[in-house]
C-alpha positions as CSV (number, residue, x, y, z in Angstrom):
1,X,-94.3,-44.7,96.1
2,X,-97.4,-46.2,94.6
3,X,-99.2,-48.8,95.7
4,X,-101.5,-51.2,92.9
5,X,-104.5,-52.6,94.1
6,X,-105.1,-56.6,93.4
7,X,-108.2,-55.3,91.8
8,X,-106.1,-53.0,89.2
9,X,-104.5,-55.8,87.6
10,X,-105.3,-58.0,85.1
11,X,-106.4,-61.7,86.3
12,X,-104.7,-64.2,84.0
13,X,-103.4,-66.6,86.9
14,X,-105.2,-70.0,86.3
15,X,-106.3,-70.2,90.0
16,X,-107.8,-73.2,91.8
17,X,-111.1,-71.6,90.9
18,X,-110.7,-70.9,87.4
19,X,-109.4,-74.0,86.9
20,X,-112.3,-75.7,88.2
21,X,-115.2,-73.4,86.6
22,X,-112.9,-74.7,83.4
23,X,-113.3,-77.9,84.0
24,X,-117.2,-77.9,84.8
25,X,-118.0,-75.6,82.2
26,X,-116.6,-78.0,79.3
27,X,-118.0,-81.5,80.8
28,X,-120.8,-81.4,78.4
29,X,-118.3,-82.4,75.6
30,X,-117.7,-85.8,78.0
31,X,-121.2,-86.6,77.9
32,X,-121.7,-85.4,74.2
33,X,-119.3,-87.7,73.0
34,X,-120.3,-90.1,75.3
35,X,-124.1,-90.3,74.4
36,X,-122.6,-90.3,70.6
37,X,-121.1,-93.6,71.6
38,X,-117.4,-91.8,71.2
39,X,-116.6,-92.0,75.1
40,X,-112.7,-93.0,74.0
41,X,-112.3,-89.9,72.1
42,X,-114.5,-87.5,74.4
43,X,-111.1,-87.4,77.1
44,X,-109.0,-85.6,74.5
45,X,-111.8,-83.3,72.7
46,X,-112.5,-82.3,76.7
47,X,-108.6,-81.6,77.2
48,X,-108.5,-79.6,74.3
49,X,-111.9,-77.7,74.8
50,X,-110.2,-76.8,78.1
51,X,-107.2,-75.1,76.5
52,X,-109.6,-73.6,74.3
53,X,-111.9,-71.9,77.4
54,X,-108.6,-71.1,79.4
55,X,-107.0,-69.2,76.6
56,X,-110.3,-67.5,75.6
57,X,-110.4,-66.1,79.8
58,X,-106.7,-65.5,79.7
59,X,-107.5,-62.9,76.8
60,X,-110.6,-61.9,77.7
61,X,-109.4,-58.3,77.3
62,X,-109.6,-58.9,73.5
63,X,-113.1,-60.1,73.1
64,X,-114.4,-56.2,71.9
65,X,-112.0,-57.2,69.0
66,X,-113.5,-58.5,66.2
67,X,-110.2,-60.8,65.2
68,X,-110.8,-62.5,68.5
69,X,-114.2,-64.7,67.6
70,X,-112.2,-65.5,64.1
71,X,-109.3,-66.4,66.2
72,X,-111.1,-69.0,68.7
73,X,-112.7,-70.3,65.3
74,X,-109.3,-70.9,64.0
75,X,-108.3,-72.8,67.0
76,X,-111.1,-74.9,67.1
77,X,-110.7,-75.5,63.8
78,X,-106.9,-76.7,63.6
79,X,-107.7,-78.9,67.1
80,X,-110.3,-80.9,65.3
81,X,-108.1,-83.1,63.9
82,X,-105.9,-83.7,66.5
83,X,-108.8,-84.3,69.1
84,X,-111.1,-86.5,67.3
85,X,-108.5,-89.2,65.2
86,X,-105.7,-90.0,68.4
87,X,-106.8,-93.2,69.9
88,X,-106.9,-91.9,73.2
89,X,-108.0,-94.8,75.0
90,X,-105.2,-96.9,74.2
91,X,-102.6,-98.2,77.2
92,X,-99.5,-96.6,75.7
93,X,-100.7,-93.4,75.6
94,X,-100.6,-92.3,79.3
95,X,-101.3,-88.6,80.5
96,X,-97.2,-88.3,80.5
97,X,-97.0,-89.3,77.1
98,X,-99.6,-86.4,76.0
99,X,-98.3,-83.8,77.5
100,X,-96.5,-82.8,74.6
101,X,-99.2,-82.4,72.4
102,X,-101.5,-80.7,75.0
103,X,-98.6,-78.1,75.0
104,X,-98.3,-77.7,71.7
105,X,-102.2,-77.9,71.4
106,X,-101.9,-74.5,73.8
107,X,-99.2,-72.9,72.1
108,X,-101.3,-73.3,68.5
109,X,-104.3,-72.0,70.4
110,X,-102.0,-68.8,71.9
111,X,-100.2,-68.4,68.9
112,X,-103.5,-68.1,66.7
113,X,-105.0,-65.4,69.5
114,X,-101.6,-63.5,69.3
115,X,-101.6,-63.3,65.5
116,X,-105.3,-62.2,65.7
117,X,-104.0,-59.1,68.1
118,X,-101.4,-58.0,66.1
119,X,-104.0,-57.9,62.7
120,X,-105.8,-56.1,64.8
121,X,-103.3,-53.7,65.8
122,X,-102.2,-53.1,62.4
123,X,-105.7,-52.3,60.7
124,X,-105.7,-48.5,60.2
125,X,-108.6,-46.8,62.5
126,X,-110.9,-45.2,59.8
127,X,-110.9,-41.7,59.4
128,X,-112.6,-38.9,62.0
129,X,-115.0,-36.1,60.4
């Protein structure tokens, strides 16, 4: 019988920690938007910055590949305009009515890393001497 160590195995849980270094680590997009008088838009470009930095530590095992930077671009990309048009401080869009987009905002940010893998993973490894 063989026993794994917690230490052998890859951390992609989204622990109470994580979740917080997450959070702290993209504030600077509140205040950002906030000095750039934007402060109604900086709640959803913080939501989806936080997608963006839990998906880039959820794959962090892919960052020696070089689709990975191209990737997170990609994401980015495609989020900015979702993030920056959507009234976000209006009253009928509560945090249960954008659920749905933050989990299709995380599936477009998963699906772009997993496509970036598999490129990857197809690209013939140049030839030995």
């Amino acid at each position: 019988m063989t026993e794994t160590k917690k230490s052998d195995q890859p951390s992609n849980v989204m622990t109470r920690q994580a979740a917080l270094a997450t959070m702290l680590f993209t504030s600077p997009v509140i205040i950002i938007f906030a000095y750039l008088g934007k402060f109604d838009k900086s709640l959803g470009a913080w939501a989806c910055a936080a997608i963006v930095v839990h998906s880039i530590r959820a794959h962090w095992s892919l960052r020696t590949n070089p689709w990975f930077g191209l990737a997170i671009t990609a994401a980015v990309v495609i989020q900015l305009p979702f993030a920056v048009p959507v009234p976000w401080s209006d009253r009928y869009m509560s945090m249960v009515a954008l659920l749905p987009f933050a989990l299709l905002d995380y599936v477009v940010v998963e699906w772009c890393i997993k496509l970036a893998d598999k490129i990857a993973n197809k690209q013939p490894s140049p030839p030995s001497a």
